[in-house]
N, C-alpha and C positions, 0 to 999 in steps of 0.2 A: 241586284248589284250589291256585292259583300264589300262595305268602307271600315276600315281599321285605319285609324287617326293613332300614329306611332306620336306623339309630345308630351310636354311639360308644360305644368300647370302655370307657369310664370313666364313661360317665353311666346314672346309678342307675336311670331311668326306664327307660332300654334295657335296662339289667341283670336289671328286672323282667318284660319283654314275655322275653327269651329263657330266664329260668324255667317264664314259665307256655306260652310252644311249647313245650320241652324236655319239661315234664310229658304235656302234651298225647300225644308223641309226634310232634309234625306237621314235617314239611321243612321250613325255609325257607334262601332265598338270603339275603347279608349286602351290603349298601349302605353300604360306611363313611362317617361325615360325621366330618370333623375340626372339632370345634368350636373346638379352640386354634388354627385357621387358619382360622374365622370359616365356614367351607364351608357354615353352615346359615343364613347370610346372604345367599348368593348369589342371585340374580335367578329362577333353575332351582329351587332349594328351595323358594324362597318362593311359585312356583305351585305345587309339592306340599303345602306344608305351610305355609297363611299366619301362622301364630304363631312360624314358622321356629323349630322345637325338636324336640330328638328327644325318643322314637323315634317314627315316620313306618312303620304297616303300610299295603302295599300290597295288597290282597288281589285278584285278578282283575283287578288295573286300578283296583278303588275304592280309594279312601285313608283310613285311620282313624287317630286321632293319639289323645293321651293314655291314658297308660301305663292307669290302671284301669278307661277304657273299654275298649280292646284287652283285657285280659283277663278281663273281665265278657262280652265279646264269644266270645273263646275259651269261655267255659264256656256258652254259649247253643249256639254251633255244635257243639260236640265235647263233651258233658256227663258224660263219663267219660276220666280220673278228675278227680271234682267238684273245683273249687278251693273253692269254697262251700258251709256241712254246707247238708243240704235244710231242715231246722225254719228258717220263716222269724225268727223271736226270736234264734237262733243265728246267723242269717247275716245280722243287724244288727251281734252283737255282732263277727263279725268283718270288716265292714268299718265299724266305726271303730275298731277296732285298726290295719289297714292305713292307713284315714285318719290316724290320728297320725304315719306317716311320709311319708305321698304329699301329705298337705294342711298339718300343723302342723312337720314337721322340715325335708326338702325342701327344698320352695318360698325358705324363707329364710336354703339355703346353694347354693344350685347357682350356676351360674358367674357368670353375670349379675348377681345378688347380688354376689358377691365381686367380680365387675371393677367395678362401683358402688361400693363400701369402698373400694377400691382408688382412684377415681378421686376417692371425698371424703377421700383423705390418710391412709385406714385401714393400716398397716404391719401386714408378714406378722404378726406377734404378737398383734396384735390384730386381724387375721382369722381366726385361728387360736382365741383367746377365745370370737370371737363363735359360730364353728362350735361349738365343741366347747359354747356355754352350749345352744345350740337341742336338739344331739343330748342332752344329759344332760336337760333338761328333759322331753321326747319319752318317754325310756326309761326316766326315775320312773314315768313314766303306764304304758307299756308292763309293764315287768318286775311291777305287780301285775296288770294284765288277762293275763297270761303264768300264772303262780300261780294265776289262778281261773280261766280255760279252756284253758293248753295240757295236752298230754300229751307224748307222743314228739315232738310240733312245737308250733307257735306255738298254735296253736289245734285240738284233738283229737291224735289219734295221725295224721294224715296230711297232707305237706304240701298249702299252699295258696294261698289269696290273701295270709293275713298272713305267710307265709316267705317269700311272694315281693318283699313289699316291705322286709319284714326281713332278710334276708340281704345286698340292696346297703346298705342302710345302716351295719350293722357291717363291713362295707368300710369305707365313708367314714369310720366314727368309727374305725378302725383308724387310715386312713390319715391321718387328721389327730390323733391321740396322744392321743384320748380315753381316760381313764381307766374302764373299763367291771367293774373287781372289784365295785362297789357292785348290780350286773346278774346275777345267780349263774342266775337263771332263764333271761332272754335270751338269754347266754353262751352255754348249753346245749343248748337247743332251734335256736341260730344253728349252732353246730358241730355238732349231728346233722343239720343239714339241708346243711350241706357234704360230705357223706359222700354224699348220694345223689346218681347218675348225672348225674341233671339238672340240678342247681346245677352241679355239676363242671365239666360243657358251657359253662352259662351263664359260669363267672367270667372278668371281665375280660380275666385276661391268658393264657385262651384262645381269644380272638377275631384275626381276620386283621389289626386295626388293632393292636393292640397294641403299646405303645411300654416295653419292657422297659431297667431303666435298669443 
């Protein structure tokens, strides 16, 4: 199986497809797309990927795009180790854990959002408000679903689908000065899951595009 991982080193969605290969175990090639030089704009993209967004897998030649089906996918093809527990009631509860970052956090800070504020008059300070009101909201919700099913990770003792969407997001809430002491749970279960191999691989600014300041 040939995996080409079409993304950017900074966006959270990518940052979640190259946790769950990482866990997986599986190869893949990297495809940078500069987003801050619009590369996922470009006429070539957008027959890959007509919503032109990363991340963009290639798998054999097919193309599969958004981050939770890619790894909803992985865990159909490669079912060990599971990113989702088997009890089906369990592995509702933890894809809407992971939904409160991929559908309710997300979505209403990634770039496109922000160049939008940006272009109705919003100043850094008050893009920065707006981020950081989305992610604290998110991780009220989060840090008690965290307290009533994580363990050693987000949800059980093993990471998964909801560490793979939680650990880029306290990126972002790093990177944008979020105040996260009110998070003692989250915090926790986010930093033991940086400890393992896989995230390690996945972070940021160890990918080939990386722009180190």
């Amino acid at each position: 199986m040939k995996l080409v991982l079409h993304g950017a080193w900074r966006s959270s969605a990518a940052y979640r497809v190259r946790i769950g290969l990482n866990l997986k175990g599986l190869a893949y090639a990297t495809a940078p797309v500069s987003l801050v030089e619009n590369q996922h704009q470009s006429p070539a993209f957008a027959t890959l990927n007509p919503q032109k967004l990363v991340p963009t897998l290639v798998v054999d030649g097919q193309v599969l795009t958004q981050s939770l089906a890619i790894l909803e996918w992985l865990d159909e093809v490669r079912p060990e180790p599971a990113l989702l527990p088997a009890d089906p009631l369990a592995r509702a509860h933890a894809r809407a854990m992971a939904q409160v970052v991929a559908c309710d956090i997300h979505p209403v800070n990634n770039l496109r959002i922000l160049r939008a504020l940006t272009g109705l008059g919003v100043d850094e300070p008050g893009r920065e408000a707006w981020i950081q009101r989305w992610i604290i909201d998110g991780f009220q919700a989060l840090e008690a679903m965290i307290i009533e099913h994580g363990g050693q990770y987000a949800f059980g003792d093993t990471p998964g689908l909801v560490d793979c969407c939680l650990v880029p997001q306290v990126y972002n809430a790093e990177r944008f000065k979020t105040d996260l002491t009110p998070f003692p749970a989250l915090r926790a279960v986010a930093a033991r899951a940086l400890e393992h191999p896989a995230f390690v691989a996945a972070h940021p600014n160890q990918q080939p595009d990386a722009i180190h300041a």
